[in-house]
Backbone as a ProteinNet text record, in pm:
[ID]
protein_1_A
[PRIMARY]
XXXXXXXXXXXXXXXXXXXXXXXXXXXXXXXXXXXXXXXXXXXXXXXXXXXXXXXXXXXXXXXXXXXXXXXXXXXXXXXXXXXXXXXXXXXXXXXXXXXXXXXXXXXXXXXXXXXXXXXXXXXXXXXXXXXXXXXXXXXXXXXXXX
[TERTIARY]
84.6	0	88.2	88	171.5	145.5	190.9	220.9	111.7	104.5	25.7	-44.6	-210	-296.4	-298.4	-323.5	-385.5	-593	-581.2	-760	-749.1	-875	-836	-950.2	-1063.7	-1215.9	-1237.2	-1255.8	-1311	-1456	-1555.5	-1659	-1722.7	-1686.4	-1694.3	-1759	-1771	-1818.8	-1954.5	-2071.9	-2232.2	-2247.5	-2081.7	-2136.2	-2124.9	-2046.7	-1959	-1828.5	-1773	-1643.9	-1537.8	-1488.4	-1335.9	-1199.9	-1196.9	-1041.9	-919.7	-871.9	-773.3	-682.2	-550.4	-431.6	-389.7	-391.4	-328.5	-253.8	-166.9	-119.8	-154.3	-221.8	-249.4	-183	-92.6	-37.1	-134.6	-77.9	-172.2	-271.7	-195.5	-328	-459	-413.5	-513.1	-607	-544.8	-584.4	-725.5	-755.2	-909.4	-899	-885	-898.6	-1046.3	-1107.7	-1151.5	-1326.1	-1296.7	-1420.5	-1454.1	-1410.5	-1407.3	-1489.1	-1416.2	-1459.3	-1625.3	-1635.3	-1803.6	-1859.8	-1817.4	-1923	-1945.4	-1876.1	-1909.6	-1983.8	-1939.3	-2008.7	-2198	-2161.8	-2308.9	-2409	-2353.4	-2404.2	-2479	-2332.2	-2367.6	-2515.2	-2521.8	-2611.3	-2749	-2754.4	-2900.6	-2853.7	-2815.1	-2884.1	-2941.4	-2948.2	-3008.8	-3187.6	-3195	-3318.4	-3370.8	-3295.7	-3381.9	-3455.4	-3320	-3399.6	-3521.8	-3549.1	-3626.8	-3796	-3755.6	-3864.9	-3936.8	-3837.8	-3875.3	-3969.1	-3917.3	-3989.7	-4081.8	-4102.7	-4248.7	-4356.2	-4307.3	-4383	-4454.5	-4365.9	-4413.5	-4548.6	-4517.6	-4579.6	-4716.4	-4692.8	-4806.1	-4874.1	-4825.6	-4904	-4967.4	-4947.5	-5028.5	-5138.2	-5110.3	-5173.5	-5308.1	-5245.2	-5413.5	-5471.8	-5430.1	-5509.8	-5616.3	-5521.8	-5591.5	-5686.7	-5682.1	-5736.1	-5783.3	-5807.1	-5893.7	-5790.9	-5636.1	-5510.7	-5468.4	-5444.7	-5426.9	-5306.2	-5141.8	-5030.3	-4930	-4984	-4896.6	-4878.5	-4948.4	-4939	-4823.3	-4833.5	-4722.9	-4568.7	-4579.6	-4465.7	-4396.5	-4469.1	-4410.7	-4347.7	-4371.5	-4364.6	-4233.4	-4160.2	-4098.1	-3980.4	-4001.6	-3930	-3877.7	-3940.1	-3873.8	-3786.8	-3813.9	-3711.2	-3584.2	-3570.1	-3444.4	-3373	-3471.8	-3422.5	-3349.3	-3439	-3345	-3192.7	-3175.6	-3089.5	-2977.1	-2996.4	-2937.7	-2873.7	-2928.8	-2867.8	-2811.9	-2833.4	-2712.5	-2633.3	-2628.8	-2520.3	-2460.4	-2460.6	-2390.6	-2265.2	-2393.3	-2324.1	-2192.8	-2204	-2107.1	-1984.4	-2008.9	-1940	-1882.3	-1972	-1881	-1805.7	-1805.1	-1710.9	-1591.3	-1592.7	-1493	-1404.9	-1455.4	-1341.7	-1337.7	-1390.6	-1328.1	-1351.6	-1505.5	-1501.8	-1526	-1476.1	-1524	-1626.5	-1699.2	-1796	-1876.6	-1812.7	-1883.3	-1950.9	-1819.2	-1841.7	-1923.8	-1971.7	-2086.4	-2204	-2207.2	-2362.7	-2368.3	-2273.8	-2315.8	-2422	-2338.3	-2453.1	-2572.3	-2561.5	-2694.3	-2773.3	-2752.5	-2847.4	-2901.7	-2843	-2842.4	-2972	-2970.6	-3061.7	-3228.6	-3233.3	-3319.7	-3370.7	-3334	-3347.8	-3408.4	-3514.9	-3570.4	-3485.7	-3393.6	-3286.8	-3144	-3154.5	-2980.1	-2899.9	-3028.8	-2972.4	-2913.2	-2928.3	-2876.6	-2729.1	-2712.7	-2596.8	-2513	-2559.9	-2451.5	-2413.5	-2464.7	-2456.6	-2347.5	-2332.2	-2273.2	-2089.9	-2118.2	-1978.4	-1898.1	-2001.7	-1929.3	-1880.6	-1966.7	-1864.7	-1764.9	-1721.1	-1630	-1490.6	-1528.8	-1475.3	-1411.5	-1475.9	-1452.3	-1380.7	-1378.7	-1319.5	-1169.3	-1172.1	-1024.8	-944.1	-998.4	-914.2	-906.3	-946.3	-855.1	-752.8	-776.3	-672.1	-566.8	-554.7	-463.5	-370.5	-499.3	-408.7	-315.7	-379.8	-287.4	-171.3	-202.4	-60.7	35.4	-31.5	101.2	149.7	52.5	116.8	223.2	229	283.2	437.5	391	544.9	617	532.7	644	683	630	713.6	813.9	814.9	919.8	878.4	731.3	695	701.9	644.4	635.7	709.5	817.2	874.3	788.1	681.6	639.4	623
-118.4	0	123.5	203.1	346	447.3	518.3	604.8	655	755.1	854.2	793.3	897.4	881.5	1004.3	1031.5	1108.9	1207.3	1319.3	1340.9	1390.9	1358.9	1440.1	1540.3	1520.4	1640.5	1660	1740.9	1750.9	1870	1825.2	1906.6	1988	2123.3	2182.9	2299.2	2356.4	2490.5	2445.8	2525.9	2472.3	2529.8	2665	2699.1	2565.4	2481	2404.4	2343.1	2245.3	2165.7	2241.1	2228.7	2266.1	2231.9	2152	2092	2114.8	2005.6	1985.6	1890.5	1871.9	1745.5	1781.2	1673	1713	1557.8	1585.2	1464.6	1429.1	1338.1	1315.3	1249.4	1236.4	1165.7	1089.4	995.3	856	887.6	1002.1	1067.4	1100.7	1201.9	1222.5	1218.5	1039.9	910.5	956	1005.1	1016.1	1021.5	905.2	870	957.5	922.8	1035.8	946	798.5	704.4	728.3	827.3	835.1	980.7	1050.3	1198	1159.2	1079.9	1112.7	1045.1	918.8	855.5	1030.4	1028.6	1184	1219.2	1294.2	1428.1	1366.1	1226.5	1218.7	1205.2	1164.5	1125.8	1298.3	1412.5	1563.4	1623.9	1540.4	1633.7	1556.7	1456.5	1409.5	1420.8	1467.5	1522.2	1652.6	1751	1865.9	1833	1738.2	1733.6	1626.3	1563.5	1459.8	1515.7	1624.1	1676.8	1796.8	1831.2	1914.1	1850.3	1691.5	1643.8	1566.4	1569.1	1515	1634.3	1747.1	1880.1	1871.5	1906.8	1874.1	1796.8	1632.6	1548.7	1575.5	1615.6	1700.4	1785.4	1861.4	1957.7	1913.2	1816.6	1750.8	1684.7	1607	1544.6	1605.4	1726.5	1816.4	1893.5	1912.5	1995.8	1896.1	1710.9	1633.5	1593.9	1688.8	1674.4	1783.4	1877.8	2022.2	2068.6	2011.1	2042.3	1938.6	1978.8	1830.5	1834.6	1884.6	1880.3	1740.9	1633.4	1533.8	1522.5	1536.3	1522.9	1398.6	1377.1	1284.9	1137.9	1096.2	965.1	1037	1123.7	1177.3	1203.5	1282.8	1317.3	1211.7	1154.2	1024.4	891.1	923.8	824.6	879.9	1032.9	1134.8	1091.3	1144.9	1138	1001.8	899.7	748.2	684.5	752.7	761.1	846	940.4	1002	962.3	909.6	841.9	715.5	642.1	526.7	532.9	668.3	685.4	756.3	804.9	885.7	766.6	654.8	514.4	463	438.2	389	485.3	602.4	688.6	624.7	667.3	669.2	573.2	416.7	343.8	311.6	333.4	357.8	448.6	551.4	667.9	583.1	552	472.6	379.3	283.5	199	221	345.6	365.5	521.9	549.7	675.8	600	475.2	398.4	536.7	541.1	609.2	554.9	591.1	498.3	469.5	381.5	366.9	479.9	549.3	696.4	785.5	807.5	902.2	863.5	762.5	651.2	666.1	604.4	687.6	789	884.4	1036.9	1087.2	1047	1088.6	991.7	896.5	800.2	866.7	929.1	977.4	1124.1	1189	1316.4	1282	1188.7	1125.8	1143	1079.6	1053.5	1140.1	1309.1	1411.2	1490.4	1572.4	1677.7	1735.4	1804.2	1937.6	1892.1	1725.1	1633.5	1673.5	1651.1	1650.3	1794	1889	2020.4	2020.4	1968.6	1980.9	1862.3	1749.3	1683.4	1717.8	1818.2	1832.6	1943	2026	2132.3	2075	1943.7	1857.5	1810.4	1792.6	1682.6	1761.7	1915.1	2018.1	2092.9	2043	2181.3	2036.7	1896.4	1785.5	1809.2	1826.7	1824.1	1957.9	2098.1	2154.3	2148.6	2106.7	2111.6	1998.1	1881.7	1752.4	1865.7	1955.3	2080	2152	2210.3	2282	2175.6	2101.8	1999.1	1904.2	1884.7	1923.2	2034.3	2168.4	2251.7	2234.6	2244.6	2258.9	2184.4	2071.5	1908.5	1942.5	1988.7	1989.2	2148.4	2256.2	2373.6	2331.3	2229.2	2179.6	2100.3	2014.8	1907.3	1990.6	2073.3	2145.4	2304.8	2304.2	2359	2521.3	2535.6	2664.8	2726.7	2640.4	2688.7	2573	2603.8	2552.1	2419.3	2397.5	2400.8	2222.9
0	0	0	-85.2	-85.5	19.4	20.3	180.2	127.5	6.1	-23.4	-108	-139.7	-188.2	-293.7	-376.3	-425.1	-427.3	-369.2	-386.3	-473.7	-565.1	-715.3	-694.9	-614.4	-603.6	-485.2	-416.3	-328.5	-330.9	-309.9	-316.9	-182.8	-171	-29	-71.2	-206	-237.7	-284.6	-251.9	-308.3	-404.5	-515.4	-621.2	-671.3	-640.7	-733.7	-746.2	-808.8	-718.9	-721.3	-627.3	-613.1	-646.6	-771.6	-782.4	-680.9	-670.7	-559.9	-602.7	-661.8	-653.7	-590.5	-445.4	-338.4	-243.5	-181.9	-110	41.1	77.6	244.9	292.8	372.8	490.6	536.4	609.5	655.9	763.8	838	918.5	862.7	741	687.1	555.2	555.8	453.3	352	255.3	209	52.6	14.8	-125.9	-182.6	-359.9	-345.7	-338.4	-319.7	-305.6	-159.5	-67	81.3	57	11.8	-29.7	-99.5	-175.4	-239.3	-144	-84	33.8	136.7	175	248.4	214.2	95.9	1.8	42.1	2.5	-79.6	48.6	193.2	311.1	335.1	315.4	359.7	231	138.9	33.1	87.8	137	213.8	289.5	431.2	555.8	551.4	482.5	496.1	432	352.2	280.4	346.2	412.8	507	657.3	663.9	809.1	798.4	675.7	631.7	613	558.8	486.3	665.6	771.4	872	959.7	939.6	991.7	944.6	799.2	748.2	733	815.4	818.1	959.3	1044.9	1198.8	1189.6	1066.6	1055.9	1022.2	868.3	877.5	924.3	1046.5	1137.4	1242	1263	1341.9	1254	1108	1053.7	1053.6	1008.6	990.9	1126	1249.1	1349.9	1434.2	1339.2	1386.8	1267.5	1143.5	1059.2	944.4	845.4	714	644.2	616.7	570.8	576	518	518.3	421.6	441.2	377.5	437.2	523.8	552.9	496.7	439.1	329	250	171	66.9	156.5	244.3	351	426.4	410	492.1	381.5	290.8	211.5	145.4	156.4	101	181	345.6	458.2	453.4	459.5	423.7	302.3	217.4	117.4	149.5	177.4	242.4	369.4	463.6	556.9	503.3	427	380.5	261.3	218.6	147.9	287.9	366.1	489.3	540	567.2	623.3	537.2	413.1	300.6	333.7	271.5	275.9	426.2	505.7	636.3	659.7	610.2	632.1	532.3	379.2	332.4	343	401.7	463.6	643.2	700.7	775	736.1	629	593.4	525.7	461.7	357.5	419.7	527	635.7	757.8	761.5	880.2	1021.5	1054.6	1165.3	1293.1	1403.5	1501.3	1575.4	1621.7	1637.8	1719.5	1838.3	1888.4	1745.6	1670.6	1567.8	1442	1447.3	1366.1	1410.1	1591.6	1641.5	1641.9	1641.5	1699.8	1492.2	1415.4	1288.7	1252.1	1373.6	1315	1414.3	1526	1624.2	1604.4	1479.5	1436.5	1314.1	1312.6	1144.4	1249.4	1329.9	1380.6	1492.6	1453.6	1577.1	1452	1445.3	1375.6	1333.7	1385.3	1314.6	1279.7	1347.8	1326.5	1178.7	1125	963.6	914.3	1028.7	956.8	1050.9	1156.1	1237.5	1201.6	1144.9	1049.4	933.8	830.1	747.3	780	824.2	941.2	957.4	1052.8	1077.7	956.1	854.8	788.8	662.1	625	601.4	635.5	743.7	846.1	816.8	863.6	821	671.7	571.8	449.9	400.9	440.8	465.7	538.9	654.3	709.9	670.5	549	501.6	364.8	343	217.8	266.3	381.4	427.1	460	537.6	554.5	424.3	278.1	198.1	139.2	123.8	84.3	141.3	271.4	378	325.3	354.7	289.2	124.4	85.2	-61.4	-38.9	15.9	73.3	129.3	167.4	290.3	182	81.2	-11.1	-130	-137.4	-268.9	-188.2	-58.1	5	-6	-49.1	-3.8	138.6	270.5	361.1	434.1	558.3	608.8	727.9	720.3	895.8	885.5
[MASK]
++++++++++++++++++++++++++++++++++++++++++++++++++++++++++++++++++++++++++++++++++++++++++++++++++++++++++++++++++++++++++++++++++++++++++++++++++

């Protein structure tokens, strides 16, 4: 197995991708089949935790009123939920996270607003594995000493 990996994409900007050839040290190991399991875990949690609010919503609305959405909402919300658990779990298998840091986004799936505070981590995550490349790539071509 070679020391280094190459990331060839990393996607952190919501205009649009960010090209990156960059080198990670074993610390901060993330081929770029690690990078889309991510990516794709962070692009359903925001629409999963949205479609879960609104199923809230609708279940109060068909009790207080003749609004009856929840057959559709629920049927919406379960489809994202079940893509939120694929994702995850592929994203847990392929960044090798540890099991705390595995429940802590399966318990975020299943909290009304989780899906906006994982989506939150796992950009700030995806962000500082960029900066950590620049750096490394900064230090091997002898720009910055550190």
């Amino acid at each position: 197995m070679p020391q280094w990996r190459t990331l060839v994409r990393v996607f952190t900007r919501s205009n649009g991708p960010f090209q990156l050839a960059a080198h990670f040290s074993r610390r901060c190991l993330v081929d770029i089949k690690t990078a889309s399991a991510i990516r794709r875990l962070r692009l359903v949690s925001a629409p999963e935790a949205v479609s879960f609010i609104l199923l809230l919503v609708c279940s109060v609305l068909k009790r207080t009123t003749d609004f009856n959405a929840v057959p559709v909402m629920g049927m919406v919300h379960g489809v994202l939920f079940v893509l939120y658990v694929l994702f995850w779990l592929d994203a847990w298998n392929r960044a090798k996270w540890s099991l705390g840091r595995a429940a802590l986004f399966f318990v975020l799936s299943v909290l009304p607003t989780g899906g906006f505070f994982a989506e939150r981590k796992l950009k700030r995550e995806a962000e500082s594995a960029v900066d950590a490349a620049i750096a490394a790539r900064a230090r091997q071509e002898g720009i910055v000493n550190a």
